[in-house]
C-alpha positions in Angstrom: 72.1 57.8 -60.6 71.0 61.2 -62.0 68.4 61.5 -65.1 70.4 63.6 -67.4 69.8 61.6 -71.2 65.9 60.8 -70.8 66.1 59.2 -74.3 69.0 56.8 -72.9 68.7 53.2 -73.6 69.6 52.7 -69.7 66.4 52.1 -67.2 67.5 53.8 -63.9 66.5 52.7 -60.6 67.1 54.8 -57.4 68.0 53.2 -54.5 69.7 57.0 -52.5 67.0 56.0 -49.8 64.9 58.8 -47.9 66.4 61.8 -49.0 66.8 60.7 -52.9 68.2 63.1 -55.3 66.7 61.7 -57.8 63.2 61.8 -56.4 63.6 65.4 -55.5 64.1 66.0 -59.7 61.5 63.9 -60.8 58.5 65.2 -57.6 60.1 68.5 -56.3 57.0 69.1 -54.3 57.1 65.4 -52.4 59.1 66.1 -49.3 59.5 63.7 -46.0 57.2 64.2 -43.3 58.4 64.3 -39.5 56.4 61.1 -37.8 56.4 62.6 -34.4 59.4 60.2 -32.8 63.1 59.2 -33.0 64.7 56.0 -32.8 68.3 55.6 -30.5 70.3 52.9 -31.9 73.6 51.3 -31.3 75.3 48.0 -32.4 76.7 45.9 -29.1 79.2 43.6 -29.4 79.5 40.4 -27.7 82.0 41.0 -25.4 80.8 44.1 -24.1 77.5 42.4 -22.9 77.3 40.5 -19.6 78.5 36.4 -20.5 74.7 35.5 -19.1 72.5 37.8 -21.6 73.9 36.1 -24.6 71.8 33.6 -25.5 68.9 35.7 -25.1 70.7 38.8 -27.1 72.1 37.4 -29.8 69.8 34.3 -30.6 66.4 35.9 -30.3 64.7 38.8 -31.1 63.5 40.7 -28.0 60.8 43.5 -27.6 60.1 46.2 -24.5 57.5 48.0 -24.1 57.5 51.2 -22.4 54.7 53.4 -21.5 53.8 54.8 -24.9 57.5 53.5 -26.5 59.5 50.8 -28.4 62.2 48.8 -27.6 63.5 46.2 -29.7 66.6 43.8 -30.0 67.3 42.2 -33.2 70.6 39.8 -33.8 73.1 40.4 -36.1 75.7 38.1 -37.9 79.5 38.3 -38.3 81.4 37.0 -41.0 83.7 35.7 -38.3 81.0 34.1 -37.1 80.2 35.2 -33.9 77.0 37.6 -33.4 76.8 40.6 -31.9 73.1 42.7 -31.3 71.2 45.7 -32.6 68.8 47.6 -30.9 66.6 50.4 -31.7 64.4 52.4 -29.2 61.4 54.4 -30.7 60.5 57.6 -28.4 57.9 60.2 -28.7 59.2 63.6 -29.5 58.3 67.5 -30.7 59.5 68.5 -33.9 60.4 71.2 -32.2 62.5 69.5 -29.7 64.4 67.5 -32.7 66.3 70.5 -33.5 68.1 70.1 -29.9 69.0 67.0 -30.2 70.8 67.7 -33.3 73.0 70.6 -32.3 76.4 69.5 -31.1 78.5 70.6 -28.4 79.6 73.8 -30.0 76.1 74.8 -30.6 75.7 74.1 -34.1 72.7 73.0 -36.0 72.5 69.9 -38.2 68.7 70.4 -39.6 67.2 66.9 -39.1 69.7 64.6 -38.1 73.5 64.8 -36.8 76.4 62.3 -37.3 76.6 60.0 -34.2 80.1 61.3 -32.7 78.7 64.9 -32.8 75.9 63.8 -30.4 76.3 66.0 -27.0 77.2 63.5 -24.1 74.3 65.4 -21.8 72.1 63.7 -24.5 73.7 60.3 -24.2 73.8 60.7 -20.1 70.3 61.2 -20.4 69.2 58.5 -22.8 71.2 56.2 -20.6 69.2 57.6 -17.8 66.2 57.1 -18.8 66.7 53.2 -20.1 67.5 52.5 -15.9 64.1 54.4 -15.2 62.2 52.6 -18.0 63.7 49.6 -19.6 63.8 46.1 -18.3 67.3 45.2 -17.1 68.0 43.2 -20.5 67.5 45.8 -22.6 68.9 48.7 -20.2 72.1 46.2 -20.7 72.3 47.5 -24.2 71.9 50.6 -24.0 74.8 51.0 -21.9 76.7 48.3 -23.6 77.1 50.3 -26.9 80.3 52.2 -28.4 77.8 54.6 -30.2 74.4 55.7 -29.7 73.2 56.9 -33.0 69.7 59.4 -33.5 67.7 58.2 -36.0 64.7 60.4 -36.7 61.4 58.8 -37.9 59.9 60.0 -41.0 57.2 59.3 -43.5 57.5 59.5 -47.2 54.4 58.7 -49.9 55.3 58.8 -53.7 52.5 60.0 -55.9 54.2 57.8 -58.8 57.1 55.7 -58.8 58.0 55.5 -62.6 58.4 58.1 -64.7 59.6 57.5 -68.6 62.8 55.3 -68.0 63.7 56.3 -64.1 61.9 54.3 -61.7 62.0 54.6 -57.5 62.4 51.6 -55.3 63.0 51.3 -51.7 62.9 53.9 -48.9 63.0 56.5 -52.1 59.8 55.7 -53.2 58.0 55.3 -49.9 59.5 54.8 -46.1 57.8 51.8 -44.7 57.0 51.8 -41.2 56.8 50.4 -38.6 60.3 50.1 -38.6 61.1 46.4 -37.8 63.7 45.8 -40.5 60.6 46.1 -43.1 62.3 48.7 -45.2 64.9 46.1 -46.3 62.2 43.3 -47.3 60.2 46.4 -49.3 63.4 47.1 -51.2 64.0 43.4 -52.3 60.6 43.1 -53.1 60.3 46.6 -55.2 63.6 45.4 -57.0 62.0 42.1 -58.0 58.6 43.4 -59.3 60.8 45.5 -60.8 62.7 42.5 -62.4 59.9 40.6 -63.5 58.5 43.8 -65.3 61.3 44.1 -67.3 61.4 40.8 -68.7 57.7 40.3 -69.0 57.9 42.8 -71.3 60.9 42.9 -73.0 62.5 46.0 -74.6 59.5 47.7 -74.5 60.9 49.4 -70.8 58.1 52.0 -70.7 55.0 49.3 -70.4 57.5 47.6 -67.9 57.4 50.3 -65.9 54.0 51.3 -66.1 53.1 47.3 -64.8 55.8 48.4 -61.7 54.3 51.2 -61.1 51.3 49.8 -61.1 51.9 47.1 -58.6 54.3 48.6 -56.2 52.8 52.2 -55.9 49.3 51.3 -54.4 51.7 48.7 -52.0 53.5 51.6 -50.9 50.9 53.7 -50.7 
């Protein structure tokens, strides 16, 4: 939702995530900051994972960690019913080094991050690598096990002010939260409900509404 009628009668919350449009209007100067590692992720489905690792896989949540790394496994529900597995392994890396790993095969540059079939299979081989020299066999399963490794870069984001007149922020537009252990999603909710109960505390007087949200979810952010 873009600000365009700032006397509207509508209260606009953002929910366009790191890279907010909306934010970028309201604090031009408040950019996302490059935390210094990537996350490799991929989504495996049940049967493309050895019949023995799924009860461990897809009924619990499982961590690794390697020397100065990340690993973690989380569950994930179908609405068939069955489950299948998410994993995301965080990795140290240069910012410098981030614009090679997203430049495709025919040498072009996506800035700070590249859609997940564009990803050079040299980087794939080598992430795949790297899991047998590092990861217990559990997690290496998963690794190999996925259709699509995705490239995630990490990044931090710290929002001044979340409310301004009748716009507010919430979610990964106002702040990122980290460490990223399905946190950002729980952040969201939470934004959205102060956000809620601010609104009908006060009423149709949206602008002391805000001011409380802003008050209560900035310093959390922050």
């Amino acid at each position: 939702i873009r600000p365009r009628d700032w006397s509207s009668d509508v209260c606009s919350s953002d929910l366009d995530g790191l890279h907010s449009t909306v934010r970028s209007q309201l604090l031009p100067d408040i950019k996302p900051r490059y935390a210094g590692y990537v996350a490799w992720r991929g989504v495996v489905e049940a049967q493309r994972l050895a019949p023995e690792l799924h009860g461990l896989m897809f009924h619990k949540m499982v961590f690794g960690f390697p020397a100065g790394e990340l690993m973690l496994s989380i569950p994930m529900p179908r609405p068939s019913g069955e489950r299948c597995c998410h994993f995301v392994w965080f990795r140290p890396l240069t910012e410098s080094a981030l614009d090679d790993l997203c430049t495709d095969e025919d040498g072009r540059r996506h800035g700070v991050s590249i859609p997940p079939p564009l990803i050079r299979r040299a980087l794939i081989d080598t992430v795949k690598r790297d899991a047998n020299a590092s990861l217990a066999p559990q997690l290496r399963a998963l690794v190999h096990a996925t259709a699509q490794i995705i490239l995630h870069p990490i990044f931090d984001l710290e929002s001044p002010c979340i409310a301004f007149q009748r716009v507010a922020l919430i979610g990964d537009a106002a702040f990122v939260a980290r460490p990223h252990v399905a946190s950002g999603v729980m952040k969201a909710a939470v934004d959205a409900e102060s956000l809620a109960d601010a609104l009908a505390a006060h009423g149709t007087n949206v602008s002391a509404a805000l001011e409380r949200y802003n008050r209560e979810r900035q310093p959390y952010g922050a």
